[in-house]
C-alpha positions as CSV (number, residue, x, y, z in Angstrom):
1,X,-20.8,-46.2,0.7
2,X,-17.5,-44.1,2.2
3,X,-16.5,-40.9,2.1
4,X,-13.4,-39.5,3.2
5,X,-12.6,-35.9,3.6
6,X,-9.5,-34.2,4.0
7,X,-9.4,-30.8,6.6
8,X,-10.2,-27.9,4.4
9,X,-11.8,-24.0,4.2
10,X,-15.2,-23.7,2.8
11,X,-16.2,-21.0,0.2
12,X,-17.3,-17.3,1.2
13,X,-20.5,-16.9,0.3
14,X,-22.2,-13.3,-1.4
15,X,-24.4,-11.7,1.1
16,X,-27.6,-9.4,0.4
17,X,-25.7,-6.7,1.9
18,X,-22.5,-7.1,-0.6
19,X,-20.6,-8.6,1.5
20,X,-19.1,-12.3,1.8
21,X,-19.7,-14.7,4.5
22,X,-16.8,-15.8,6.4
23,X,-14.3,-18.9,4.9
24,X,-14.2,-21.4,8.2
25,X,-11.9,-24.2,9.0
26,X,-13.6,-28.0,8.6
27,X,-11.9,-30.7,10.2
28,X,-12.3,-33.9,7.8
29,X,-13.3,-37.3,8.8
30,X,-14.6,-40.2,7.3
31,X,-18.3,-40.9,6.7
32,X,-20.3,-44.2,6.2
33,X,-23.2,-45.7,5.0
34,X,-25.6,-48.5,4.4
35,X,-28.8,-49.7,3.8
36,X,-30.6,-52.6,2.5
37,X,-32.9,-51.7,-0.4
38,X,-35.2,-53.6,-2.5
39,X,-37.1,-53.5,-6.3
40,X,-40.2,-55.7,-6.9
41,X,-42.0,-55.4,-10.2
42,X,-45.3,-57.3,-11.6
43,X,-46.8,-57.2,-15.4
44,X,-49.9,-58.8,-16.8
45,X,-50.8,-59.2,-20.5
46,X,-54.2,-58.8,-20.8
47,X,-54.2,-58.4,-24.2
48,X,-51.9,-57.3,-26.7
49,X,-53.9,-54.0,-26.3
50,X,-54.2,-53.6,-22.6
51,X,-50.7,-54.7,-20.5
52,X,-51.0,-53.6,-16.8
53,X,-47.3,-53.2,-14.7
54,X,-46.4,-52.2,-11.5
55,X,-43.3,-52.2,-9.7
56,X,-42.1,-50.9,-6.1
57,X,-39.0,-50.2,-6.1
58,X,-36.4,-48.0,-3.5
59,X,-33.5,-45.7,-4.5
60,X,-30.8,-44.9,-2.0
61,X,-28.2,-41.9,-2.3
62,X,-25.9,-39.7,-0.2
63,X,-26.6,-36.2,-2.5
64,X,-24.9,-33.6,-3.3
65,X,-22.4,-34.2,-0.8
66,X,-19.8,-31.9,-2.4
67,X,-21.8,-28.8,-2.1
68,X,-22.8,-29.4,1.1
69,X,-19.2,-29.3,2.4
70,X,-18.4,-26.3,-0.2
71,X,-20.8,-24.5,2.1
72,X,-20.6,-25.7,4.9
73,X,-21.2,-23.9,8.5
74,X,-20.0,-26.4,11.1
75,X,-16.3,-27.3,12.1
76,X,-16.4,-30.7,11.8
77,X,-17.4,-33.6,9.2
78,X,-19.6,-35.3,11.7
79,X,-21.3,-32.5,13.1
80,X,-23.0,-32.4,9.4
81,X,-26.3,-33.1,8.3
82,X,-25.4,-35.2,6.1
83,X,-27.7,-38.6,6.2
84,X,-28.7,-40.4,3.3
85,X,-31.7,-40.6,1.4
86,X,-34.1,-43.7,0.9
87,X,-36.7,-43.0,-1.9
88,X,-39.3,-45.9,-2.3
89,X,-41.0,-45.4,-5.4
90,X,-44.6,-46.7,-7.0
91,X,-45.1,-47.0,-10.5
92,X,-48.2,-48.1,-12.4
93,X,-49.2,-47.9,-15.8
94,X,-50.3,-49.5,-19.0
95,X,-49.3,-50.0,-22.2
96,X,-50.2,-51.9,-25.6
97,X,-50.6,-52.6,-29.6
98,X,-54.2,-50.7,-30.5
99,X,-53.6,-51.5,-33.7
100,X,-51.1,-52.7,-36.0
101,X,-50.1,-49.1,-36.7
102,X,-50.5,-47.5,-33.2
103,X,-49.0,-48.2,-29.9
104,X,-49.1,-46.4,-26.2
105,X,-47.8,-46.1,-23.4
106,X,-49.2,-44.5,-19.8
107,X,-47.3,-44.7,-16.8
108,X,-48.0,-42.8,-13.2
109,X,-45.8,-42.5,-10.2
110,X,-45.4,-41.5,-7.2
111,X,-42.0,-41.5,-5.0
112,X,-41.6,-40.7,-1.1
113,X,-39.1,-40.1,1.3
114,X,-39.0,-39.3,5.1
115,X,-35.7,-37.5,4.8
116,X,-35.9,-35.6,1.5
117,X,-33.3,-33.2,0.3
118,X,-33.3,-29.8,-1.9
119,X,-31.2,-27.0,-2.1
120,X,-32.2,-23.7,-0.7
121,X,-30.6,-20.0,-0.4
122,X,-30.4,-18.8,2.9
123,X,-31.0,-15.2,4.4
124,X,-27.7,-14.7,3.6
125,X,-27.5,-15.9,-0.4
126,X,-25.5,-19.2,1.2
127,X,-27.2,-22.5,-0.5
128,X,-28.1,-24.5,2.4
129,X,-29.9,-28.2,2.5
130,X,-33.2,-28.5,3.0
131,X,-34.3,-32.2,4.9
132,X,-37.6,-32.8,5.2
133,X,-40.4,-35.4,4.4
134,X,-41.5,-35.5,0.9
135,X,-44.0,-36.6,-2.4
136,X,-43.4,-36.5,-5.6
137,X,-45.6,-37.4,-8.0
138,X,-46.3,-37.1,-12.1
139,X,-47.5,-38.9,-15.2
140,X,-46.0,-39.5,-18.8
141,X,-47.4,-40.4,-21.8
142,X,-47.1,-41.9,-25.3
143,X,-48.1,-42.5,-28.9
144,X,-46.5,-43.9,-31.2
145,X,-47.7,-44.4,-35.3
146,X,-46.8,-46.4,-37.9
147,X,-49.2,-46.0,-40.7
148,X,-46.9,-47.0,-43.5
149,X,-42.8,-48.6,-44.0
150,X,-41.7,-45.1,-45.1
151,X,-43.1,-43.4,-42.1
152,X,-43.4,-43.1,-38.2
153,X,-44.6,-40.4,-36.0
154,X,-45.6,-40.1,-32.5
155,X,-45.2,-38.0,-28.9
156,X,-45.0,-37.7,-25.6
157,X,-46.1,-35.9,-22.6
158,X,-44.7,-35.7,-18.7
159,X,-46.6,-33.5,-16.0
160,X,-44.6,-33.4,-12.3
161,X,-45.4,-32.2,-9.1
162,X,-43.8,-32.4,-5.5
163,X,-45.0,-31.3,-1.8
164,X,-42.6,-31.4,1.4
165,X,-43.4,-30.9,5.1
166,X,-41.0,-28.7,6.5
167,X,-41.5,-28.9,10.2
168,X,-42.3,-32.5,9.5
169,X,-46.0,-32.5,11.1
170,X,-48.4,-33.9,8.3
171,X,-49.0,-30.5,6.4
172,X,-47.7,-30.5,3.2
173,X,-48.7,-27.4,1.8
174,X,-45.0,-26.3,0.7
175,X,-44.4,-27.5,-3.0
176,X,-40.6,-28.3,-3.7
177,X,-38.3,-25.9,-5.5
178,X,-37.8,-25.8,-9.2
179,X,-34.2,-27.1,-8.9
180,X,-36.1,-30.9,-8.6
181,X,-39.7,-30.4,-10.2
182,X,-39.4,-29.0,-14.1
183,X,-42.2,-28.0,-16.1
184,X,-45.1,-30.0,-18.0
185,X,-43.1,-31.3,-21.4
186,X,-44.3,-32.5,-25.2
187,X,-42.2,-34.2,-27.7
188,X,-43.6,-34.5,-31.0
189,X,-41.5,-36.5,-33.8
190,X,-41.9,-37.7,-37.5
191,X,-39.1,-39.5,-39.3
192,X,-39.6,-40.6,-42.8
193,X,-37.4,-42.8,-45.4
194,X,-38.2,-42.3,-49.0
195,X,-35.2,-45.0,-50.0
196,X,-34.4,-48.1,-48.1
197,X,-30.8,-45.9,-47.4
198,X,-32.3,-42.5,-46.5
199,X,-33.6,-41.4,-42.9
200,X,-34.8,-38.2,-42.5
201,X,-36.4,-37.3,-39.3
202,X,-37.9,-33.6,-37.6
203,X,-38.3,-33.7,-33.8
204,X,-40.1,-31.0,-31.4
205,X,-39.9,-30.1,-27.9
206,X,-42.4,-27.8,-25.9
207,X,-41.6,-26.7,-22.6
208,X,-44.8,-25.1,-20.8
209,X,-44.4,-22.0,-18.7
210,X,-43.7,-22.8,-14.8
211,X,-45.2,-20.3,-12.4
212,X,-45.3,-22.3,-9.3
213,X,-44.1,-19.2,-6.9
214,X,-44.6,-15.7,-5.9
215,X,-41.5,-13.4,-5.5
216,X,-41.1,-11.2,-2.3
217,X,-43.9,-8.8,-1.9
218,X,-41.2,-5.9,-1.1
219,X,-38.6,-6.4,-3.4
220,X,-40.3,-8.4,-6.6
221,X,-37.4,-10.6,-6.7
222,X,-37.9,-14.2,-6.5
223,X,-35.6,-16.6,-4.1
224,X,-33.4,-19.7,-5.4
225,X,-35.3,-22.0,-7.0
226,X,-38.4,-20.5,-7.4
227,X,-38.0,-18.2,-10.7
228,X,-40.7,-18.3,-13.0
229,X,-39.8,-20.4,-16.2
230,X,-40.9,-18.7,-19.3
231,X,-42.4,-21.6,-22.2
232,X,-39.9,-22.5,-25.1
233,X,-40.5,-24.6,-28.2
234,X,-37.5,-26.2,-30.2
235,X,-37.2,-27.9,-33.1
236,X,-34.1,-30.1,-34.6
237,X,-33.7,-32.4,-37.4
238,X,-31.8,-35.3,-38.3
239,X,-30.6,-37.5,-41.4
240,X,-28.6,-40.1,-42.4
241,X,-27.7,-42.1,-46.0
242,X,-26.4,-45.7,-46.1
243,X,-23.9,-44.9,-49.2
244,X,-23.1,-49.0,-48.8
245,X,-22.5,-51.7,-46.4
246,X,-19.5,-49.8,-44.7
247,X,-19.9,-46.3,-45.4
248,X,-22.6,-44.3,-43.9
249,X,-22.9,-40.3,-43.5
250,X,-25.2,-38.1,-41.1
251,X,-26.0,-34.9,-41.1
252,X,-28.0,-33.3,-37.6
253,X,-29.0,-29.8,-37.2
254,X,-30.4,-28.6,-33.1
255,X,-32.4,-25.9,-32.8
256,X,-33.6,-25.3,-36.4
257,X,-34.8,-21.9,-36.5
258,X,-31.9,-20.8,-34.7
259,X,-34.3,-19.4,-31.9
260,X,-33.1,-17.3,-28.6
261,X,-34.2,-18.9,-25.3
262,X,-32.7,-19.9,-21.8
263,X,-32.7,-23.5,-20.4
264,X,-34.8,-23.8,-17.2
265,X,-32.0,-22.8,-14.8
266,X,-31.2,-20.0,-16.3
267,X,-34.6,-18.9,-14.7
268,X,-35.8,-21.0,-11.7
269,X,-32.6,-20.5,-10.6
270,X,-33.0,-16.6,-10.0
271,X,-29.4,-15.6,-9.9
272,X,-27.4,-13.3,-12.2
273,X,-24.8,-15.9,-11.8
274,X,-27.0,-18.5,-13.6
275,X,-28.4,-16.5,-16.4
276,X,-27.4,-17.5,-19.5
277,X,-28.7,-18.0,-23.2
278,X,-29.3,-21.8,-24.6
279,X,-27.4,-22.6,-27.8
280,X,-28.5,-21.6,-31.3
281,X,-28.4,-23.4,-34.4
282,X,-26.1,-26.0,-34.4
283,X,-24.8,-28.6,-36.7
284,X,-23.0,-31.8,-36.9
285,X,-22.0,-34.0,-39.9
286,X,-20.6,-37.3,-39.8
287,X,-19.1,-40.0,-41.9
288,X,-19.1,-43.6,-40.0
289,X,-17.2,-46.7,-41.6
290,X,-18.0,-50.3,-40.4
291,X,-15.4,-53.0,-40.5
């Protein structure tokens, strides 16, 4: 990968005390990268009920680049810290027919990196980047029901947590921000069709309340990415009708009950800047024609 980056100003910054941080000159420069990655994966079928998988596999990106110039406090391109990120990642689950009607899925993970990378607000309000060694780690996992031709149902769940080491000496006692790890999820769903043309289907999602952090003992405020996430629950249905072989019309709905709530940044992200309400009800109609 290359990057090249004309000379430019960064952007001021708001301070604590009101005031901005100073707009400095960056001389540009070209950056470049490499690395050699690799993916291996491995099933066996016991069973149709049990299927065991694993796979290794390693991810490799430059971040958020852009906001890291944007913000920038050196002079020059290549005095930046600005050196990629190798992820290797494990995966191992399981997942089969229990019966003819009923199908799962379980899957845990865990992902590593020497030289991690997260977004953090300096003593100043500045976002700066944090590199460090780091875990994450989670689980997901699924039903799925078919009990009849005219009906399906089923849902999910996905827990995540992640741990860094700052000063990169073995302890990692320092969980990472919000901004990366979200809060424990369900999805619940249930689609029916009376006729062979009509799909009607209700979906649900439940976001659990996120209290990873304390805020500062003097103030009660909380720092970037560590806002406590208040629980939502949303539900939003769908439909569609095959009126013939070429026509067909849908009609979609999101959030049903039309209810008030704020996407997860709007909290973790604990700036006025971020805090904003989710959409309400919403619809969408379509009419589809196939040649």
């Amino acid at each position: 990968m290359k990057v090249k980056v004309g000379d430019f100003d960064t952007l001021s910054s708001l301070k604590a005390d009101g005031t901005f941080t100073k707009s400095i000159f960056v001389k540009g420069g070209e950056l470049e990268y490499n690395a050699l990655v690799a993916n291996l994966g491995l099933r066996y079928n016991i069973n149709p009920m049990i299927n065991l998988f694993g796979s290794f596999s390693q991810a490799y990106s430059i971040n958020e680049l852009g906001r890291i110039l944007r913000t920038s406090t050196s002079d020059t391109i290549t005095k930046l810290e600005t050196k990629p990120i190798i992820v290797n990642n494990y995966e191992l689950g399981a997942t089969g027919q229990i019966t003819k009607w009923l199908n799962y899925e379980v899957t845990s993970y865990v992902s590593t990196s020497k030289l991690g990378a997260t977004f953090i607000q300096s003593p100043d309000r500045a976002l700066t980047i944090q590199r460090s060694p780091e875990v994450v780690y989670g689980v997901e996992g699924f039903l799925h029901f078919t009990p009849a031709k005219w009906i399906n149902f089923g849902g999910s769940y996905s827990w995540m947590e992640g741990i860094t080491s700052v000063k990169d000496d073995g302890d990692y006692s320092t969980k990472i921000n919000n901004s990366r790890i979200s809060a424990p999820k369900v999805l619940a769903y249930v689609q029916v069709r009376p006729t062979e043309k009509l799909s009607i289907g209700v979906d649900m999602l439940n976001a659990f309340r996120q209290n990873r952090f304390d805020p500062n003992a003097k103030t009660g405020l909380y720092v970037y990415g560590e806002g406590e996430v208040p629980g939502y629950t949303v539900f939003n249905f769908k439909s569609s009708y095959d009126v013939n072989q070429n026509w067909k019309v849908s009609l979609g709905v999101e959030n049903v009950f039309n209810k008030m709530y704020q996407p997860a940044i709007a909290w973790w992200a604990a700036r006025d800047a971020d805090f904003t309400n989710s959409l309400g009800m919403r619809g969408t109609f379509m009419v589809e024609y196939r040649f």
